[in-house]
N, C-alpha and C positions, 0 to 999 in steps of 0.2 A: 462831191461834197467834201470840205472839210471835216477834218477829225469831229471839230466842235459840232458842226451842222449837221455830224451824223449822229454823233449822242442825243443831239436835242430831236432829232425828229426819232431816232428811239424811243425814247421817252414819251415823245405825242403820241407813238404808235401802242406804248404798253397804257398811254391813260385809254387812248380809242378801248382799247379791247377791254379794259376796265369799267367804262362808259357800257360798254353793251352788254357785261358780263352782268350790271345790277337790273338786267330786266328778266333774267331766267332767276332773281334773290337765291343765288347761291354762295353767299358769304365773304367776308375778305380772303380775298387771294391771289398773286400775282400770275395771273397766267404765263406759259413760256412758250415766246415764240418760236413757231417748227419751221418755217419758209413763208419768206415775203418774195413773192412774185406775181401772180395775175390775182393773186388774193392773199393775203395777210392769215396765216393758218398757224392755232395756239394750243398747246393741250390744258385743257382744263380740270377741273376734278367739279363732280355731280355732287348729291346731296347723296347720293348711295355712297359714295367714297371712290367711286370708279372714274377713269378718265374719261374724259370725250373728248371733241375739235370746235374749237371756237375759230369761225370762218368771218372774216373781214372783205366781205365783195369789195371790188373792184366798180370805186365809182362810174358809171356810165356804161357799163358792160352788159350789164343786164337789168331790166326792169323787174318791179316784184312779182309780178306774173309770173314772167321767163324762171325765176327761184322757186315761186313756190312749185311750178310745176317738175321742177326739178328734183325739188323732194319729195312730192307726190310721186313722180314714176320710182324712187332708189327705196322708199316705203313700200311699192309695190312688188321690188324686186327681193328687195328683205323677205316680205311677206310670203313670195312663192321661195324662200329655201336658198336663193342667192349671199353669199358673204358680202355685203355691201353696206356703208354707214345707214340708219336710219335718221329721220330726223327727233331730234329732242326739243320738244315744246317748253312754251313759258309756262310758268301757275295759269297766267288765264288763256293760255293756249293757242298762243301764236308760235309761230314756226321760224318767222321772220321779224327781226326788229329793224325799224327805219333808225338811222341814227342822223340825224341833222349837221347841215355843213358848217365849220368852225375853221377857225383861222391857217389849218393847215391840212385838212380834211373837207373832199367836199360831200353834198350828200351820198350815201352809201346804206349798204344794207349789211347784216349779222341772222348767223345762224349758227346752233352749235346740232352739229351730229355726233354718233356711238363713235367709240372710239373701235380701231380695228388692231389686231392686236401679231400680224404678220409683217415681215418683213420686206422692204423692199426686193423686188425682183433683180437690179442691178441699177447703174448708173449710166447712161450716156457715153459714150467714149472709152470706155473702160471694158477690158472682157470681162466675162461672165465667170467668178468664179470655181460654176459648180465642175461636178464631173462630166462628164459623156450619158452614162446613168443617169444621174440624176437630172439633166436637161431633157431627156425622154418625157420622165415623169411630171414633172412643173408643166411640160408646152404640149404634154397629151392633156393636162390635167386645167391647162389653158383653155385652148381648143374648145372642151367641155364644158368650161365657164362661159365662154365666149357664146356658144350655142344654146346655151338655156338661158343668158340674158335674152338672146334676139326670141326665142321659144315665150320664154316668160312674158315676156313683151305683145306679144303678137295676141298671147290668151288675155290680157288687160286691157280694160275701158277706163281711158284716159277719162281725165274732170271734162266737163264742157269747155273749161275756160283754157286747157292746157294749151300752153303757147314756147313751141320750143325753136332757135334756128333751123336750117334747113341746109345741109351740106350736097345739096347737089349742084344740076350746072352751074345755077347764080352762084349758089353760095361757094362754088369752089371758083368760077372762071367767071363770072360776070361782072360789071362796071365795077361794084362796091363788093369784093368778096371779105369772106367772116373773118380772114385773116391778115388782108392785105391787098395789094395791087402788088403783085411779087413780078408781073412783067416791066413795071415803069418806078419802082422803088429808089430811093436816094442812095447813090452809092453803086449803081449800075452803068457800066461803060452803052459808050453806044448801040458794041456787038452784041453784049447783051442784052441788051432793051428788044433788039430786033427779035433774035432766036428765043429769047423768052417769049415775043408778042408772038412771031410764027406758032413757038408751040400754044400757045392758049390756043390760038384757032382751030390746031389741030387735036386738042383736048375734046374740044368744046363740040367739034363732032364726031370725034370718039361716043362721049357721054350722048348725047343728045339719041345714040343708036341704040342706048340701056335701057330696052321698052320694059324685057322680063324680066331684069335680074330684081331678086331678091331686096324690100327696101323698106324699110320703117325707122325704127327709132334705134340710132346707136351710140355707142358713150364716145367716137369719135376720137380718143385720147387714147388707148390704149399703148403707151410709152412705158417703159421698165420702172417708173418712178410710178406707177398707178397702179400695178400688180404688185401685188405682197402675198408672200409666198408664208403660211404657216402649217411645218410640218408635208403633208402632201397634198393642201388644201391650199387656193388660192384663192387671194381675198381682190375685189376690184375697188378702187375709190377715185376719189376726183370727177365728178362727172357735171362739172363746168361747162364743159363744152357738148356736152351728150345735145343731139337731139335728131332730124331726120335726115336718113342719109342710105346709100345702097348699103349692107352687111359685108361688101368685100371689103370695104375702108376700114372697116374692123378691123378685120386678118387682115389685110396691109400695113397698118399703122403699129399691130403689137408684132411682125415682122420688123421692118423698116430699120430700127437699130442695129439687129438682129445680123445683118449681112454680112457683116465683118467677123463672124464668128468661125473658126475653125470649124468646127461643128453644125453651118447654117442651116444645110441641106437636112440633119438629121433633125433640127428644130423644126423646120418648116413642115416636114415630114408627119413628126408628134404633133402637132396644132394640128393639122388638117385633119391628120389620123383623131385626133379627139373631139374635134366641133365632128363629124360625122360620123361619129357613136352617137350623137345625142339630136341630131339635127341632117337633115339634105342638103349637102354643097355639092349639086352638079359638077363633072369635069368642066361643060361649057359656063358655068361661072369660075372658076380654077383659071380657066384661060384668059380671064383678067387680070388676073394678079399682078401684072407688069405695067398693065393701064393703074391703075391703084395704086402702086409704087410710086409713080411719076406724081400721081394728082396730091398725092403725101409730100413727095419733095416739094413741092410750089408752095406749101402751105409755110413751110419753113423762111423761104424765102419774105413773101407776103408779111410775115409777123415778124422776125429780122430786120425788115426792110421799115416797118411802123416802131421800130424803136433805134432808130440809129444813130440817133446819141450816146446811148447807152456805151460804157467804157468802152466793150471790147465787140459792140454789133457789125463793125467794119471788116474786124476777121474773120467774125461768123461767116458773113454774107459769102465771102466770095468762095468758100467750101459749098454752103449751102446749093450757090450759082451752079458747079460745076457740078456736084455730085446730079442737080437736075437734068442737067444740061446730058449727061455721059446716062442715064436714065431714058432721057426721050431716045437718045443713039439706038438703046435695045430695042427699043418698043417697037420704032421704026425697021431694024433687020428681023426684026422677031424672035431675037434672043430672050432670055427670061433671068432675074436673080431673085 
């Protein structure tokens, strides 16, 4: 976009959020945009004077189903004692506002959740500033978050109508997965198209042999931009993409960054050490972990690969490409990171 073309679609995106802010009658006020990327996310201010998150879905991403069940289970998860947004109703108590399509918006949906009041866990590509100490403490204290969401979860009766994706074989390796076709995406040489297709096969019955492990409903995203760390509590949010899946994708996924740290091993260490204080993680599920690694990198790819226009998707990709690629290599000698 042009300079111009970006102001003006600013501007479309602060009336949008404007537009949906007048069905919770919370007053004039310019919300302030926090990140636009798979959703448009504002902090607001309530009628108590506290902040919360004004959420701008992602036309065609999710159906209002798929949302409202979304805040139905993070309501659920609030309710058993978890640090997680709840949802914040209209006056007459709706959860979700439909907002209709207009000239540079198409139909989409709004919800504002509590505000959470912790800091990001870190950034992508950047080390982790804490200490040695204090990474104990955050990814035991991980760990233990991670293990009484899937707890909490298991003790809840979902609505009848709860409708959430599904992160297993389809949803990771089948025709249409949740995040791409990360083996045939634009922007992949021939060689790789091959050894990406090889390996989906050999994912695909990997998975297909995961009769016991451990599976229900998980928030799927655990990336350092979703954990927020306040004080020696950890707060979880984003759960977008939450829904049914094995629990090791969990602990893979809030890993996965994670590798490059000078300190990985003591992190991986403290997270396991803390989901099993609170929760049962068999050694024989532990011995996936390198399976789960891999089925984490291909997601990258896949969603990389569906935005590759995007200024700089071209560069992404082919780190993405290798770092999977050098991934399946372990799986295959039976090395482990």
């Amino acid at each position: 976009m042009s300079e111009h073309e970006t102001t003006s679609f600013m501007e479309a995106l602060s009336a949008r959020a404007c537009e949906a802010l007048a069905s919770w009658e919370l007053g004039a006020q310019i919300p302030q945009l926090l990140k636009y990327r798979e959703n448009a996310v504002f902090r607001v201010t309530l009628r108590s004077g506290e902040p919360a998150a004004l959420r701008l879905h992602r036309p065609g991403y999710h159906n209002k189903n798929a949302l409202v069940s979304e805040l139905s289970w993070m309501a659920a998860l609030r309710e058993a004692g978890l640090r997680v947004p709840a949802p914040v109703s209209t006056l007459d108590g709706r959860q979700i506002v439909a907002l209709a399509a207009n000239p540079v918006f198409g139909d989409q949906y709004a919800d504002i959740v509590s505000w959470m009041t912790g800091s990001p866990l870190g950034q992508s590509g950047v080390l982790l500033a804490h200490s040695r100490e204090r990474l104990v403490v955050i990814f035991r204290s991980l760990g233990e978050a991670i293990a009484r969401m899937h707890t909490a979860t298991d003790a809840w009766r979902p609505p009848a109508n709860f409708r959430r994706p599904a992160w297993d074989g389809d949803g990771l390796l089948g025709g249409q997965p949740l995040w791409g076709r990360f083996w045939d995406c634009a922007g992949l040489s021939p060689d790789q198209v091959m050894r990406l297709s090889d390996l989906r096969l050999l994912l695909r019955e990997k998975t297909d042999a995961l009769r016991h492990l451990d599976y229900g409903l998980i928030h799927a995203d655990l990336v350092r931009e979703n954990v927020l760390i306040d004080g020696d509590h950890v707060e979880l949010i984003d759960f977008d993409d939450g829904g049914y899946g094995w629990r090791m994708f969990d602990i893979a996924t809030a890993l996965f960054k994670n590798r490059g740290e000078p300190h990985y091993e003591l992190i991986k260490a403290a997270l396991i050490e803390g989901y099993r204080g609170v929760r049962s993680l068999p050694d024989s599920a532990l011995e996936t972990l390198p399976l789960f690694m891999v089925l984490r990198s291909i997601t990258y790819i896949g969603w990389i690969g569906e935005r590759i226009g995007a200024p700089d998707a071209a560069e992404r990709l082919q780190p993405y490409v290798a770092d999977a690629l050098a991934l399946a290599d372990t799986l295959q000698t039976g090395t482990s990171r």
